[in-house]
Every structure is written in C-alpha cells, then in structure tokens.
C-alpha positions as CSV (number, residue, x, y, z in Angstrom):
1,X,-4.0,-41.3,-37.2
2,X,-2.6,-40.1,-41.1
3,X,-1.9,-36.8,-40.8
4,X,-3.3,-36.3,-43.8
5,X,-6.6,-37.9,-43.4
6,X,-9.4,-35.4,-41.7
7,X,-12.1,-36.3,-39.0
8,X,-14.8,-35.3,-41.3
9,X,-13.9,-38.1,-44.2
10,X,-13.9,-41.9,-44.1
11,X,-10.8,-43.7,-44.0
12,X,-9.6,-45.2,-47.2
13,X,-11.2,-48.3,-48.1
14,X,-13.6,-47.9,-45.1
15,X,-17.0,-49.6,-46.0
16,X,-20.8,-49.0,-43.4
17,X,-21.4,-51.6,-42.3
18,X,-24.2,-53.7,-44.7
19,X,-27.0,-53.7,-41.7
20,X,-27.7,-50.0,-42.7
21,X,-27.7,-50.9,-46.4
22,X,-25.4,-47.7,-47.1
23,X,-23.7,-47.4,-50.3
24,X,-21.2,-45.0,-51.2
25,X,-22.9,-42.0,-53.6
26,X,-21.4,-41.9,-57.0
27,X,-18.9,-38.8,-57.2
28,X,-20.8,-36.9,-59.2
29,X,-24.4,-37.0,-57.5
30,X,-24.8,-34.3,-55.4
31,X,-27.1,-33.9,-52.1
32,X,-29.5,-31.3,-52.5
33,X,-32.6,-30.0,-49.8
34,X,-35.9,-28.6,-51.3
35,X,-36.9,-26.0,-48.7
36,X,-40.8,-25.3,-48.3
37,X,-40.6,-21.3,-49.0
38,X,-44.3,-21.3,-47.2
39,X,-42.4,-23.0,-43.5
40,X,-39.1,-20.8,-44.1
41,X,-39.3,-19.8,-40.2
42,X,-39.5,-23.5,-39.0
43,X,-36.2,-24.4,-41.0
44,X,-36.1,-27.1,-38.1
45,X,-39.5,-28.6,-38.6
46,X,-39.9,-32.1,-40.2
47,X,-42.3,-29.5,-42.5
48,X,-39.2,-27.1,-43.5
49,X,-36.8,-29.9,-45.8
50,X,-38.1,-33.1,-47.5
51,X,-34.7,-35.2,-48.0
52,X,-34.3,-38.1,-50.6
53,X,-33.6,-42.0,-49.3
54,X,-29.8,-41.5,-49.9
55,X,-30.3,-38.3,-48.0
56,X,-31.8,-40.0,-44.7
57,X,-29.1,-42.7,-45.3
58,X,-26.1,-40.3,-44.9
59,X,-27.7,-39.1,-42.0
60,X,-27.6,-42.6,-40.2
61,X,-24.3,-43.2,-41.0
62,X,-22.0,-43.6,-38.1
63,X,-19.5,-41.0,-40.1
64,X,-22.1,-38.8,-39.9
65,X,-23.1,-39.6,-36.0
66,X,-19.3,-39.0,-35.2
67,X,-19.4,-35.6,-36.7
68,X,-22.4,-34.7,-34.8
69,X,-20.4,-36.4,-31.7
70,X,-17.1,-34.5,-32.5
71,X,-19.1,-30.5,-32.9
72,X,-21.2,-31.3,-29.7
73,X,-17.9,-32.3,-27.3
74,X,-16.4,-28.9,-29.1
75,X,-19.8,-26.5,-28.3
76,X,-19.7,-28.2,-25.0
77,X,-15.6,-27.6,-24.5
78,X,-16.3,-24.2,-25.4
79,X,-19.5,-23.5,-23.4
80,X,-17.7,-25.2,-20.4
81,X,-14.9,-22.5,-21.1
82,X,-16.8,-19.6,-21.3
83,X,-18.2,-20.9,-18.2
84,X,-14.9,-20.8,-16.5
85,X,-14.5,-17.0,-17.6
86,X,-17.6,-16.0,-16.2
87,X,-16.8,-17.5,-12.9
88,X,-13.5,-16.0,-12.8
89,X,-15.0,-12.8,-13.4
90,X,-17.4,-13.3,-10.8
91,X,-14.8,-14.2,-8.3
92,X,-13.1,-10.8,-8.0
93,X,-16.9,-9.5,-6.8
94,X,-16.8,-9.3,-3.0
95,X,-20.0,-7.5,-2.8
96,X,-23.0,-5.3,-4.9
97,X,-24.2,-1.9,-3.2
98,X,-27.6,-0.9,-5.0
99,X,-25.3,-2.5,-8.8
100,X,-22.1,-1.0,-7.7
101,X,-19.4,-3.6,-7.4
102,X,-17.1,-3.8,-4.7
103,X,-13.9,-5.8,-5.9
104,X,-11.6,-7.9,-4.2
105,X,-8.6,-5.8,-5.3
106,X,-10.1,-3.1,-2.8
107,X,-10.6,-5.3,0.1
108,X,-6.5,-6.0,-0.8
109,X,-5.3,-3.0,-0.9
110,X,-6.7,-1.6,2.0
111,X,-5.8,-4.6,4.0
112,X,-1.8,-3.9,2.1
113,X,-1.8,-0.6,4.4
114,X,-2.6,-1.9,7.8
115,X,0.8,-3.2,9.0
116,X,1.4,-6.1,11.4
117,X,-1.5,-8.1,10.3
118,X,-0.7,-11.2,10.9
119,X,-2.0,-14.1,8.4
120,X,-3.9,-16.3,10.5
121,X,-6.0,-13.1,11.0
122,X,-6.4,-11.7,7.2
123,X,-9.9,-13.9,6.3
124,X,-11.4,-11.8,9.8
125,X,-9.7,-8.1,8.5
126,X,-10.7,-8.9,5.3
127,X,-14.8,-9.7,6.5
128,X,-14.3,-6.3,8.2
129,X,-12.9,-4.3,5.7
130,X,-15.8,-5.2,3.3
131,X,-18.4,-3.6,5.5
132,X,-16.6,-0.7,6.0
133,X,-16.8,-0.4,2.3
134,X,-19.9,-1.1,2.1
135,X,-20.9,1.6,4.7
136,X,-18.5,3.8,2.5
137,X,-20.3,3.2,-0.9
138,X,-23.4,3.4,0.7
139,X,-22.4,7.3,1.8
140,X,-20.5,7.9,-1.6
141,X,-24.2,7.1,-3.3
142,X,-26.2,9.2,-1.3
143,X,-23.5,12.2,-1.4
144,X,-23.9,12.0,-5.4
145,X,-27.4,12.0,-5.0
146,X,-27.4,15.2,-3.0
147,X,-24.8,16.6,-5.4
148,X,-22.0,16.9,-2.7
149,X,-19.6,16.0,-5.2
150,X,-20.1,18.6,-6.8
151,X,-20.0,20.7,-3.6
152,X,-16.8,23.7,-4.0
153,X,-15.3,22.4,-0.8
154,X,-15.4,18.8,-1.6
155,X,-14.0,19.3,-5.0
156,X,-11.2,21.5,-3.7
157,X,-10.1,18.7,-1.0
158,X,-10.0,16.1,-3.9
159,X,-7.6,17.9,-6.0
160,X,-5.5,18.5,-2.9
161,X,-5.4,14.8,-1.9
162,X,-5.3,14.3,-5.8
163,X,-2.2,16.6,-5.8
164,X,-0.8,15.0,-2.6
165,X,-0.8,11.3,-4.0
166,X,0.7,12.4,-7.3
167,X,3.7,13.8,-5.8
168,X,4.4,11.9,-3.4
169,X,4.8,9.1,-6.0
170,X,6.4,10.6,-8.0
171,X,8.9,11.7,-5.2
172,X,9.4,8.4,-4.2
173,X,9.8,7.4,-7.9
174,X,13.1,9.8,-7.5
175,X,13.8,8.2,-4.4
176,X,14.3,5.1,-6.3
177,X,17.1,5.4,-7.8
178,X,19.1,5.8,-4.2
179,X,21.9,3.0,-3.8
180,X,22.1,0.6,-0.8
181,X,24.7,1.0,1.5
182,X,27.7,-1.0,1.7
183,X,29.2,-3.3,4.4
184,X,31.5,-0.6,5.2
185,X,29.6,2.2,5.4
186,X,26.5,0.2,8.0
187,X,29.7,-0.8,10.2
188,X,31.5,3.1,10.1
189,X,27.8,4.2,10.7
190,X,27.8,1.4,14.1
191,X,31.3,2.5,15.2
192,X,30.1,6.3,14.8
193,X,26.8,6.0,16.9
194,X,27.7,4.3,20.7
195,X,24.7,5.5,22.1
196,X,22.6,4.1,20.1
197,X,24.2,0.8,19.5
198,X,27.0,-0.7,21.3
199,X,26.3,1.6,24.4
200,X,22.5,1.7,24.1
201,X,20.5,2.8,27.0
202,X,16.7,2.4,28.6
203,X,16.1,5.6,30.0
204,X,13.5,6.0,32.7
205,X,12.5,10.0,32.6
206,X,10.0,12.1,34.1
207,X,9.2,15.3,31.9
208,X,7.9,19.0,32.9
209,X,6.3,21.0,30.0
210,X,6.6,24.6,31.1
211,X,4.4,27.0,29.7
212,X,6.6,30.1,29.8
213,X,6.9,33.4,27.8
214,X,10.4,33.8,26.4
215,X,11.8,36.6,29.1
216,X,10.8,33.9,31.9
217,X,13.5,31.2,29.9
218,X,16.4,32.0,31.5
219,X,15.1,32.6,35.0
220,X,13.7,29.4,34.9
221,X,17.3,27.2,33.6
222,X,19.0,29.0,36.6
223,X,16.2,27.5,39.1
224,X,16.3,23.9,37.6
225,X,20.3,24.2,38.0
226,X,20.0,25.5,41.6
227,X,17.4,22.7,43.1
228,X,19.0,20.1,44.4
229,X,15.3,17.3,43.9
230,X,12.9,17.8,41.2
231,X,10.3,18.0,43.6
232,X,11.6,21.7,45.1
233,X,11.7,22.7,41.3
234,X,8.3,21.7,41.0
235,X,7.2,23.7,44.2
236,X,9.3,26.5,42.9
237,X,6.6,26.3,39.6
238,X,3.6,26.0,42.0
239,X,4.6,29.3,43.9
240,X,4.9,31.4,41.2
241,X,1.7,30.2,39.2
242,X,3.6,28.1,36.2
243,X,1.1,26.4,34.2
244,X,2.7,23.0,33.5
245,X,2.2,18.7,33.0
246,X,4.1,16.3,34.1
247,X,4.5,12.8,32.5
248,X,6.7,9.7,33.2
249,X,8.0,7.4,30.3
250,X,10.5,4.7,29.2
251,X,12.0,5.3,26.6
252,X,15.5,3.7,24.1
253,X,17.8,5.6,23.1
254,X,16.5,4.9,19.5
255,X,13.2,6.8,21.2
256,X,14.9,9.6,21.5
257,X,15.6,12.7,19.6
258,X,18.2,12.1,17.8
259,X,19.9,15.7,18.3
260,X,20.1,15.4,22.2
261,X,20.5,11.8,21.9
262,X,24.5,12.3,23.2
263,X,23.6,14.5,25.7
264,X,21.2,12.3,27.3
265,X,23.9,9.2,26.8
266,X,26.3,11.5,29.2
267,X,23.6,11.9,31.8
268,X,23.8,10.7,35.2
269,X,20.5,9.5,37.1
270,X,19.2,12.4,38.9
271,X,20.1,14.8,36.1
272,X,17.8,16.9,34.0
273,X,18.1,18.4,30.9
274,X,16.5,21.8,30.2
275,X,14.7,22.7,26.1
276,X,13.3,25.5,24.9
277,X,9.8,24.6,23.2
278,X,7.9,27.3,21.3
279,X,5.0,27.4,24.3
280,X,7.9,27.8,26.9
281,X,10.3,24.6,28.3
282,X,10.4,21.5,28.5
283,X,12.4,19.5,31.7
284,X,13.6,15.8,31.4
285,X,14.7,14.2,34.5
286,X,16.9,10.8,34.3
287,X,15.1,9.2,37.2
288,X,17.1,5.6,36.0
289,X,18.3,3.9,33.4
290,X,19.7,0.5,32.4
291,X,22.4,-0.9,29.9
292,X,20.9,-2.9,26.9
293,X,23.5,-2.9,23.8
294,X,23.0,-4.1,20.6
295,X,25.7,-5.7,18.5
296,X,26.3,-4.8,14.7
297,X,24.5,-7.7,13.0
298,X,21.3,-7.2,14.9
299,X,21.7,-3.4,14.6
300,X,22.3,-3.8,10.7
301,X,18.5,-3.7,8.9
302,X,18.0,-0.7,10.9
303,X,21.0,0.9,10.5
304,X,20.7,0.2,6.3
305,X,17.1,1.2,6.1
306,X,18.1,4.5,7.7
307,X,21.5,5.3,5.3
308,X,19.1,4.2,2.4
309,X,16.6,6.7,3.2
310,X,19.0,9.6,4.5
311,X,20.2,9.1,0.6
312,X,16.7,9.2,-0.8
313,X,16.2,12.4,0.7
314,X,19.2,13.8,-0.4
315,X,18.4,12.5,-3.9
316,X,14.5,14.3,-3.6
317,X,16.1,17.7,-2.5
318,X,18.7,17.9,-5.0
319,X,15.5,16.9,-7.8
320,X,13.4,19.3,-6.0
321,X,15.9,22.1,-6.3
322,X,16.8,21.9,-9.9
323,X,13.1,21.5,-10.8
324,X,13.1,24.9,-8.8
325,X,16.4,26.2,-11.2
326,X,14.7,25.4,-14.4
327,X,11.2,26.5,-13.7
328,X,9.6,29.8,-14.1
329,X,8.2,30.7,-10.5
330,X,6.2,33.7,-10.1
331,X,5.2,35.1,-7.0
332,X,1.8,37.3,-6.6
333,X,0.3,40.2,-4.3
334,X,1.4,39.6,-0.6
335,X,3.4,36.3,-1.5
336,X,5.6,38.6,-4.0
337,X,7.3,40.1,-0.6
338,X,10.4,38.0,0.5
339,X,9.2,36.1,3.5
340,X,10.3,36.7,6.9
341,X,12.0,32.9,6.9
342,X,12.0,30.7,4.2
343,X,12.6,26.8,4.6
344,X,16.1,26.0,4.5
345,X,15.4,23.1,2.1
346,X,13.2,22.9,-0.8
347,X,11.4,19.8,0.5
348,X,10.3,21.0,3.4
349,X,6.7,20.8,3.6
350,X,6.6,18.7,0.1
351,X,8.5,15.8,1.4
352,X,8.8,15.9,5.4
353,X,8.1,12.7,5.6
354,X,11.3,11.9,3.7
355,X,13.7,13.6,6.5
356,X,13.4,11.8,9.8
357,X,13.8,14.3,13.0
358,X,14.4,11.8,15.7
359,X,15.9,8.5,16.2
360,X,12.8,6.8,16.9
361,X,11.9,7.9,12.9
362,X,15.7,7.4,11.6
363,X,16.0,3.9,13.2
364,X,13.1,1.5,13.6
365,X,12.7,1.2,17.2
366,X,10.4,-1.8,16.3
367,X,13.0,-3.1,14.1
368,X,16.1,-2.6,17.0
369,X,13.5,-4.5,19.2
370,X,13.0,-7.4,16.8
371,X,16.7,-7.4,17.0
372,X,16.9,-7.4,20.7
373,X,14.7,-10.2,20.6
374,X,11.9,-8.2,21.7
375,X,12.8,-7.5,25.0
C-alpha cells in the first residue's frame, strides 16, 4: 500500500461500483445534517437527523462500510486488550476475606521462608498457606473491630518487630559488601581444621546435666576423674541427692561446639569431658565413635559459606562500632551507671545471629551431609 495514501480516502482513480449509482460529490459541496433541536436526546433515532440522497449514498458506499469495518476491529482490539488487563489483575487475587484481597505475592513469600520444600509439593503448601491467611485476616478484622490495634501493648510489639526487621536489613545490607573467599584461603581453612574435615568423626555420647551450685564444681570434676564406669559416677549423684538428666545422642563433629571440638577429636571411647554450665555441669561421655572424613571438594560450599559469613560479621561490628564513635549516646537514671559487664562486641544482642557459636551453626551440617552423600 502508498505510503502516502490513508485508509480513510479512496485510491486514486478508484470509481463505486455503478450498481449503487454513486457519484463522486463535486469538491465544493459540502455534507451537512439538520438536527431536530425538539429529539436532541435521541441524536441516534431515525427522528434526530434527516440526511439528503447523496447523504444516504455516502453512507452505502463500501469506502464508507470499510471505515465502519476498520474503527469496529480497533474498539474490539482495544476492548479485547483492556480485557486482558483486567484478567491479569485478577490473577494475582488468591482470595477475598469480607473485600480484603489476599494476593498471590503473599501466598509467595511466605512459602519463600519455609525451606526444603520441594516443588512437586508447592501447589499443596501453597492451598495451605492460603487458609492460614485467611484464618489470619479473618482475626486481623475482628482485632480492628475491637480496637486491639490500637491496644498500648500491641502497638509497642509492632514497633519492636518494626525496629527488628529494619535493622536487621539494613545489617545485612552492610554484610553485603563482604568478599568471597579465595581458592587458597577454603583449602588453608581445610588443612587448618582435621577434625572437622579430613579427620571427621561420628561421635556416639551420653550426656549428664548436673544441677550444681558453684562450691559443689570442683568436688564434682574430682569424682568424674576418680570413677572408673559412668555408671558408679551416676550412683555417686544418686547418693548425694544431685538433681540431674541424662540423654544419649549421635552427633558430627560439625554438631559440635566448635570450642571443644579438638578436645573431643583427642577423646578415647570411654572418656568424658567435664563443662561448667551456669545451672551447674554438664558430663559427656564418648561411649563410641566412628571415622567418616570428608575430602576438600565436598567440604568446600560449607567451608566458603562459613569464611563469607565470619567476614560479614566482622564487617557489621566494625559498622556497628563506628556508628557508636560518631553518635551522641546518652545514658539515663540507673542505665547512667557503668554496668557490671558490658558485651565485649557491639553486636551482641543486635546481630547474634551474625556470629555463629558452634560448628553445627559455622558449617552446615546439612550441607557436609549433602556432601557426604547423605549418609
């Protein structure tokens, strides 16, 4: 088609066909309408305009039907498109409690936190998760109907969760900028850590929580050292009215704290290792183990996951500490007296989670397992 020619104008030298006994309008007549002012509100009606022969002539014309043709396929193009919007819209509707929407983004994000959900399973969480929330809005409506929004308590445990979501992002946000380990440094880390690794153990223990006051320790290590079976230094407790529980577990050496992890790697079945708690003792007894090592590249996600987050902690104190420097901290009434201990870092308490204690938070014992083969 010419460029130049439009959709709305006949063709050059295009001619109706003589059946409809059209002719072309001189170029000076122009098509007028006489509107009946008394049917103004019925512009549609046959009684609104009166048109002239050459009027009702145009009208026939099959220029004039392929206009009409070419503005209804447009409206319809349109329609069908606003259509499609609508539906989308729609589609991110899960569910309406009493006009309140429930979205699929929630449904999402809730399933986004439960880990280990397998795929073949997410329709069946999903289905679940939607009447939860449902059961959830449902309470939410009723509480603002009673006004327990508005109750002190309530309000004071939003602002704390409030507070508690907002700096934990942005902590993490700080975290962020920690740098992945190298080759070298996952393979110093492997060569630095037997007991976990290339000289990994499964430990088979039986532990004794003591409850004991703290003059009652040291009497109690030189009994545990002095039995020659568990069993007499369990009689020994009975006689002299300890209050205690005993528990058996299997634990990896990844399970394990990660403090007394060499000291347990040096134990010999039968032997028992003796910890202060702040209740009294606790008493772990190798009753067996067995050698399961792992070699460096199966040992390698953990061992990188746990340098990259040693690094993001160390990153988040050394933030949190010259936040600290530059800010003007005032303390008042009973907290202006220096405190009998203060935490030894400035994240303690803000960012715990940050600082694993134990092997089993450090390195992934699922992750050393999915190494292992799951064995």
């Amino acid at each position: 088609m010419d460029a130049n020619i439009s959709l709305f104008a006949p063709r050059r030298g295009w001619q109706a066909p003589p059946v409809l006994g059209w002719q072309r309008p001189p170029a000076t007549q122009v098509h007028s309408y006489s509107v009946d002012p008394l049917h103004t509100s019925t512009l549609g009606s046959p009684k609104a305009m009166h048109f002239n022969d050459n009027d009702r002539k145009l009208i026939a014309s099959p220029m004039a039907l392929r206009v009409v043709a070419v503005t209804a396929i447009t409206l319809v193009a349109l329609l069908a498109g606003c259509g499609d919007k609508k539906a989308k819209a729609a589609s991110q509707t899960a569910a309406k409690v009493n006009k309140e929407e429930i979205t699929v983004h929630q449904i999402n994000f809730v399933l986004q936190q439960q880990r280990g959900l397998r795929p073949e399973t997410t329709d069946a969480a999903g289905r679940q998760v939607l009447e939860r929330l449902i059961d959830q809005q449902l309470a939410v409506q009723q509480a603002a109907d009673l006004k327990i929004d508005r109750d002190p308590r309530v309000v004071q445990q939003i602002e704390a969760v409030k507070r508690e979501i907002i700096s934990r992002a942005y902590l993490e946000k700080v975290g962020e900028a920690a740098a992945k380990p190298s080759t070298e440094e996952i393979k110093k880390y492997y060569a630095d850590k037997p007991a976990l690794f290339s000289e990994r153990r499964i430990y088979s223990l039986q532990e004794i929580v003591i409850e004991a006051k703290p003059e009652q320790l040291e009497g109690l290590r030189a009994k545990l050292v002095a039995t020659k079976t568990i069993n007499e230094f369990v009689d020994y407790l009975k006689a002299n009215d300890f209050h205690f529980t005993g528990n058996q577990s299997v634990r990896a050496s990844e399970q394990l704290p990660l403090s007394s992890l060499d000291n347990f790697a040096k134990l010999k079945d039968g032997q028992s290792v003796f910890q202060i708690t702040p209740t009294g003792a606790q008493v772990i007894v190798l009753a067996g183990s067995r050698s399961q090592p792992i070699d460096l590249e199966r040992a390698k996600p953990a061992i990188e996951q746990f340098l990259l987050n040693e690094r993001k902690r160390q990153l988040i104190d050394k933030d949190l500490k010259e936040l600290r420097a530059t800010a003007r901290i005032e303390y008042v009434g009973k907290f202006a007296q220096a405190p009998a201990s203060a935490p030894s870092t400035p994240q303690e308490g803000a960012a715990a989670a940050a600082a694993p204690a134990s092997a089993s938070d450090a390195l992934d014992a699922a992750a050393i397992s999915k190494g292992l083969g799951g064995k």
